[in-house]
N, C-alpha and C positions, 0 to 999 in steps of 0.2 A: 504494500500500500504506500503512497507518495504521501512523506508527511504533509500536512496541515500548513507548515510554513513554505515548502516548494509549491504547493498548488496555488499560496494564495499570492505568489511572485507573479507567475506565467503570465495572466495578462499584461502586466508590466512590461515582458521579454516580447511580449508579441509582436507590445505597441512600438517598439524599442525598433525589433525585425521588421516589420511594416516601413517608417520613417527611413531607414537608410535604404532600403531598398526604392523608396520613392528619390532620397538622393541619387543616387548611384542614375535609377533613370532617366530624372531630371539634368543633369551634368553632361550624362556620357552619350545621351540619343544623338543621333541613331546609329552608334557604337558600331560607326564605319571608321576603324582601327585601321592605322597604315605605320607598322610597327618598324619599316624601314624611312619614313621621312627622318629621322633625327638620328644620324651618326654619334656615336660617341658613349652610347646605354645612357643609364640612371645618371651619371655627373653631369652628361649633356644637355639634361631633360633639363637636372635642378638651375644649370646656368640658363636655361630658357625665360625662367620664371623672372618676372620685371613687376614695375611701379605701375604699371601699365593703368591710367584713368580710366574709372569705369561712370555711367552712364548713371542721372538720379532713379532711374529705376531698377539696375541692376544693383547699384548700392543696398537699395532695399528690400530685393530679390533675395540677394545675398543672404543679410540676417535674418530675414524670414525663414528662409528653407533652414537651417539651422537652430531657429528658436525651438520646435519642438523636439530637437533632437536630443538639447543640453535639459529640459524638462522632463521626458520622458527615461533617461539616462538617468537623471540622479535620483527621480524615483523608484528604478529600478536597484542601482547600487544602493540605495538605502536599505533596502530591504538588507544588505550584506553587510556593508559597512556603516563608518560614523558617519556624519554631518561634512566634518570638512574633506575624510577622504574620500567621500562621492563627490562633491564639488572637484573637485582635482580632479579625479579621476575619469567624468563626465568633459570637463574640458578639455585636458588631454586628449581624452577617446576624440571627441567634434573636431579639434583640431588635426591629429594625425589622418580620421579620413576627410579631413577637407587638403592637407597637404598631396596625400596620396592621389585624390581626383585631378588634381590640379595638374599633377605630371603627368598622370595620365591621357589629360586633354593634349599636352601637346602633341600627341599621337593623332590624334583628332581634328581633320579638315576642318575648317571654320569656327574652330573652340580658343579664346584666346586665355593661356593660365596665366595669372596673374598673380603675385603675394601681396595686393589690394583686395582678394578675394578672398586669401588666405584668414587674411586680416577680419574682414566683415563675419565671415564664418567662425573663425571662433568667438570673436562679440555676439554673434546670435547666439553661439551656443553658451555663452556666459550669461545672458540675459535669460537665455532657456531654464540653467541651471539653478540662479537666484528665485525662478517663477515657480520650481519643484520643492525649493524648501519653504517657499511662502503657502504652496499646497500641504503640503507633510504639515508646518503647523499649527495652518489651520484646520488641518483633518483632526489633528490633536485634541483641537478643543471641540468637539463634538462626540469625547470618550467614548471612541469605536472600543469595544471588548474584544480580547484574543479568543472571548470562547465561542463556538460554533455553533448556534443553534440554528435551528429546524427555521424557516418561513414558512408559514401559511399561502398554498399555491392560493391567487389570485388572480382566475381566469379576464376578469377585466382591465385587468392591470398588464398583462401580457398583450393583449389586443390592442390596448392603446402604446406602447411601444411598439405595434406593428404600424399601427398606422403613421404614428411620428416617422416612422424610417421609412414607409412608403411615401411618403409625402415629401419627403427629403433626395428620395432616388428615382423619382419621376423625371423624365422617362426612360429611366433604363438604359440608356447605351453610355456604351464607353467609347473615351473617344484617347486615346494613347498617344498623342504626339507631344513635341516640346510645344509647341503652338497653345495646345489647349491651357499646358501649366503657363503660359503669358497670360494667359486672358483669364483665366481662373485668380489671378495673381493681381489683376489690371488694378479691381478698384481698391486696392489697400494703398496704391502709388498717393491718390489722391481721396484717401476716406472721406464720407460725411457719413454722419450720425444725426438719426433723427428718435426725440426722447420717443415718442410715441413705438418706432421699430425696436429699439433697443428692449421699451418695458416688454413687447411682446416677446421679444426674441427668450427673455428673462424668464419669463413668466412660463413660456414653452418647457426650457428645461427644467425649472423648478417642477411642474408638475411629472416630466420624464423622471426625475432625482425621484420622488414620491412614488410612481411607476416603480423603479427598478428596487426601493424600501422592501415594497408589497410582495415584491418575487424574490428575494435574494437574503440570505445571510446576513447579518451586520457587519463581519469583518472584510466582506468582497463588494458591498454598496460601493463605495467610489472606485473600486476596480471596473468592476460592471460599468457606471457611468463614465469613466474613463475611454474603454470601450467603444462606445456608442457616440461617445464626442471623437473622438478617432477618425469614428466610420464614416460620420454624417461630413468629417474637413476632407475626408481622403477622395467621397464621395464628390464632393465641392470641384477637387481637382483635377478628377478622370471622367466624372460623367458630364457627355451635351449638355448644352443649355446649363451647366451650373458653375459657379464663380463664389470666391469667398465675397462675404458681405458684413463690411466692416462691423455694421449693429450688433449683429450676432458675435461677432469675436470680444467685444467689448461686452456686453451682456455674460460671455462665458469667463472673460476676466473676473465679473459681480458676480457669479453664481454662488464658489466654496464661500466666501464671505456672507453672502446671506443666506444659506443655509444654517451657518453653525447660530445664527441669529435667528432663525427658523426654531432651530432644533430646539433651542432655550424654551422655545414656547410650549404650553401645554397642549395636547393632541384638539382638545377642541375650538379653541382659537388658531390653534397653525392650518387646521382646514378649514374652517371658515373662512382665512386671510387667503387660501387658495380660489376659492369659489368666487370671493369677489374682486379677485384678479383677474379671472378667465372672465367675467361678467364684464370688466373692465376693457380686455381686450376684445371680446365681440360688439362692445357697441362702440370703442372706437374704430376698429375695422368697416365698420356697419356704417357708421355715420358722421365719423371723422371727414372734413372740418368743421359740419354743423350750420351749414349756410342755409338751411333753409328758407325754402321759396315758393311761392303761390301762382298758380294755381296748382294741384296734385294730379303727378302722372297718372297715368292705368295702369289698374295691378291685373299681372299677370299671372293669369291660373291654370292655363296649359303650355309654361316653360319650356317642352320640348316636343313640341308642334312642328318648330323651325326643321328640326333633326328630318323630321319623316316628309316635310315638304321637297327639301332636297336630298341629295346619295348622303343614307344612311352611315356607310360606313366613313364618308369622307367626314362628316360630323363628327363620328368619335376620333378620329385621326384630328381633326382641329381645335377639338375639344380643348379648354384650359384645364385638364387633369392635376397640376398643381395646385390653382386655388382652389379646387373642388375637395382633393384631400387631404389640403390645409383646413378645410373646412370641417372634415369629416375629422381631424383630431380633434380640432377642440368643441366642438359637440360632446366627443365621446369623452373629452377631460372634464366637460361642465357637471357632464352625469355622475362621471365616475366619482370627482371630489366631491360630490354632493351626496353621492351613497355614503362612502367612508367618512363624512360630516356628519351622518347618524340618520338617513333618510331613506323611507325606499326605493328601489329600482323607477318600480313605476310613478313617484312621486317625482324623483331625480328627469324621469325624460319627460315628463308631462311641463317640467318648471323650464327643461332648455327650449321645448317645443316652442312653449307661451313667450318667452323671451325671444328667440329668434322670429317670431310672427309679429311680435312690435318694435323688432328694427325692419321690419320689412315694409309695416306700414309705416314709419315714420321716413322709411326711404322716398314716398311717392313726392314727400315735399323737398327731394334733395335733388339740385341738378346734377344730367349725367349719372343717373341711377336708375336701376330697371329694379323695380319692387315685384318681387314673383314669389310663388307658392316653392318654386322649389327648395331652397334652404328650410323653410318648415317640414316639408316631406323628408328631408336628408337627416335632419335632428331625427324626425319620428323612427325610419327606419335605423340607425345608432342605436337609438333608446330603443326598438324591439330586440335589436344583436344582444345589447348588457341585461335587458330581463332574460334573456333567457339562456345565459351564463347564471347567473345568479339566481334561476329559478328554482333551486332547490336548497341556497342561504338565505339564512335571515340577514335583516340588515346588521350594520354594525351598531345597534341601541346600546344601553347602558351602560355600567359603572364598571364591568367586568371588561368590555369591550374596549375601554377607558384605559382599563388599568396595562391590558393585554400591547396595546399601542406605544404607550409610556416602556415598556419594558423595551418592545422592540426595537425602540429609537437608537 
């Protein structure tokens, strides 16, 4: 049997294995190698290496790819060593393979290596590194226990970490070139932040954080979410159509911080403070900026009419499947923290229904908004999926279910 303390590294090493293999590809594509351009082996390579100016966006390219590398490293060596010598050790490690790529590029048509590169990469991986012990201590204060107990499966709580991650990896294709990591990369050159994306973006993973509670051990909870932030950047990087988005990385900066701020609180105020943050984010979604204006559109009560008027399938092909199962999480978030707030199922999707039905109506007074039936009907079917998960639990009522919570934290 794999002790207790190897098994609960692994994710770490995973993420560790994931990150340089995404270096390694991002550097070396399309690892069209011409192992004779440079006479002289390894001394002649390292005399290649120059001051060479790089470009404001590769500067930032740079410590970018790097930064999760010196983060997910020292959390890793943590688990083995002290404090200062995962620090070392982590930069070290960033450093040597950013030296090692760098010689390698000069093998490399149209790669120029540079030790201004060298440079940025291990600053990323130093800043990385700084960002893994500020995680470690603030995981600290959230008194994770070494011991292992059992979680209670939480079939709704699984379903909605499906849909968060479908809704993340819409649609599906990957796209592998250096190209795509430019553009995936593009808007961080020049971020904006907007308060309203960022709460959302917060607010998403806090309830995934609570998601992964529900299904998972205490001691692997932020491995798990570790994980899942991993998948959802890696995703950002390789699949069409998606690109980092600054809100959301600064949002994941605020997450461990108000969490363990979270955690402080007693189970029934920390889901309530849940419920009406998703209430928060559906009616700014819904009716953010709030212009309302007179006269009121037509509400629309056969929403996909359109579809059957013209080629079927070109419809689903055009479809925006993104905001549609952006939609469908947080429907199924509003329900689900409103079960575990102490409610029932069918009490839970009757309250998102009615809520989703009066931003719809109150859409008809918004310009540049189409008020339809459908977002009601998509709540309603959600809320028949979690009844009938949960049709044979009771809810989570009283003082036992209270106390059951509090232990689990």
């Amino acid at each position: 049997m794999i002790p207790a303390r190897v098994r609960s590294v692994t994710p770490r090493l995973l993420i560790v294995i994931v990150v340089v293999t995404l270096i390694l590809y991002g550097s070396l594509y399309p690892f069209n190698f011409k192992p004779g351009a440079i006479e002289g082996g390894l001394l002649q390579a390292l005399r290649e290496l120059n001051w060479a100016r790089a470009g404001r966006d590769d500067r930032i390219s740079n410590v970018l790819l790097y930064l999760p590398l010196g983060f997910c490293l020292f959390l890793w060596l943590h688990s083995h060593f002290g404090r200062h010598a995962s620090i070392l050790i982590a930069v070290l490690a960033g450093t040597t393979l950013s030296l090692s790529i760098e010689i390698v590029q000069v093998y490399v048509p149209g790669r120029v290596s540079s030790l201004t590169d060298l440079t940025l990469n291990a600053a990323g991986t130093v800043l990385g590194a700084a960002g893994g012990l500020i995680w470690s201590l603030l995981s600290r204060l959230m008194h994770q226990s070494a011991h292992v107990e059992k979680s209670a499966a939480d079939p709704g709580a699984v379903v909605l970490i499906l849909f968060w991650l479908t809704s993340r990896f819409v649609p599906f294709v990957p796209q592998l070139n250096l190209e795509k990591l430019k553009t995936a990369l593009q808007p961080l050159f020049d971020p904006k932040f907007g308060a309203a994306a960022v709460f959302t973006y917060l607010t998403c993973w806090m309830v995934v954080h609570q998601a992964v509670a529900a299904t998972t051990s205490r001691p692997k909870r932020l491995d798990r979410l570790l994980l899942l932030i991993t998948a959802v950047l890696l995703g950002s990087l390789l699949l069409a159509g998606q690109a980092f988005v600054p809100a959301e990385l600064l949002a994941l900066l605020l997450l461990l911080p108000l969490l363990v701020l979270m955690h402080r609180l007693k189970p029934h105020p920390r889901h309530a403070a849940f419920v009406f943050a998703i209430l928060a984010v559906l009616i700014l979604n819904g009716l953010a900026p709030f212009d309302f204006e007179t006269p009121a559109s037509r509400f629309d009560f056969w929403p996909f009419m359109a579809w059957l008027r013209v080629d079927p399938l070109l419809s689903l092909r055009t479809a925006d499947w993104a905001a549609l199962l952006d939609k469908t999480f947080l429907f199924g978030a509003l329900i689900w923290t409103l079960r575990i707030w102490g409610t029932t199922t069918r009490f839970a999707a009757a309250c998102t229904v009615m809520v989703i039905s009066v931003v719809e109506i109150l859409q008809l007074w918004l310009p540049r908004q189409d008020a339809s039936i459908a977002d009601p009907l998509l709540a309603a079917a959600v809320g028949w999926l979690m009844h009938r998960l949960y049709r044979t639990r009771p809810p989570p009522f009283g003082r036992d279910a209270i106390l059951r919570d509090a232990h689990n934290r």
